[in-house]
C-alpha positions in Angstrom: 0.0 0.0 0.0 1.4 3.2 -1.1 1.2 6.8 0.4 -0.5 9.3 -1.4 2.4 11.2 -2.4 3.0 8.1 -4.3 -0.1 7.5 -6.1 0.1 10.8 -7.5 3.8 11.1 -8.4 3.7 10.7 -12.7 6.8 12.4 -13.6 10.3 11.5 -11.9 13.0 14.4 -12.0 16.5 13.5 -12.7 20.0 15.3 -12.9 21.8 13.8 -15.7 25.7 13.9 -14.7 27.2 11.8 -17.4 26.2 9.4 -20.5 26.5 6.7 -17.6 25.7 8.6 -14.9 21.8 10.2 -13.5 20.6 11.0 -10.0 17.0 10.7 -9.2 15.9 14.4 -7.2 12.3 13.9 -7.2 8.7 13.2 -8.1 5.8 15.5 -9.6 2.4 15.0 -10.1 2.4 16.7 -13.9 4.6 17.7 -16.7 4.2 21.6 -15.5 4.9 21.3 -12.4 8.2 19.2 -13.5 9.1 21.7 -15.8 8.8 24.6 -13.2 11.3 22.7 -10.6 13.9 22.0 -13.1 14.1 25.7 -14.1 14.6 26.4 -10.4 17.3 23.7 -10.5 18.9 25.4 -13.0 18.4 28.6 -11.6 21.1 27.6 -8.8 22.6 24.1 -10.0 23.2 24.2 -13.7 23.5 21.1 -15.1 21.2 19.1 -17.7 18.1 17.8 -16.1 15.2 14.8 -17.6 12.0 14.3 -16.9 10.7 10.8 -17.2 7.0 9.8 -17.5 6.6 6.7 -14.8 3.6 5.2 -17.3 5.7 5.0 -20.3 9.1 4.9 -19.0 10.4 7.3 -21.0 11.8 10.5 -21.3 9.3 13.2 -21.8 11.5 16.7 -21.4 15.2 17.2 -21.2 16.5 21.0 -20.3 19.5 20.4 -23.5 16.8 19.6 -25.9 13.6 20.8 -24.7 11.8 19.4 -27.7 11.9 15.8 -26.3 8.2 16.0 -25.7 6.9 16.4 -28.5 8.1 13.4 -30.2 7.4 11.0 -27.1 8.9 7.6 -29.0 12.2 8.6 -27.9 13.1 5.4 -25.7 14.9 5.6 -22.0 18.3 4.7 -22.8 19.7 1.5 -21.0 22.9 1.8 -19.1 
């Protein structure tokens, strides 16, 4: 049984530190919301950030190529 901070988290947030190398930061409920945090990221950390939609598994916005979304057949890459 998950909390309900779980059942609503969609989008995972993730700082991307190498080709081999992410962190996981945090969860979001919507695309928005994800985009709004990682442009506070940014604003203090730069660095390239992806946001990852948890019911496809794959990468729905990346702050190098912001375009990602709108072609959502680009697969997750596996390390």
């Amino acid at each position: 049984m998950g909390s309900n901070t779980d059942d609503t988290r969609r989008f995972d947030i993730v700082r991307k530190e190498n080709e081999r190398a992410m962190f996981w930061l945090e969860g979001v409920a919507d695309l928005p919301s994800a985009k709004l945090r990682v442009e506070e990221l940014l604003s203090f950390w730069p660095g390239v950030y992806q946001v990852f939609d948890l019911s496809t598994k794959r990468v729905v916005w990346d702050s190098a190529a912001p375009m990602v979304e709108e072609n959502p057949e680009i697969p997750v890459q596996q390390l």
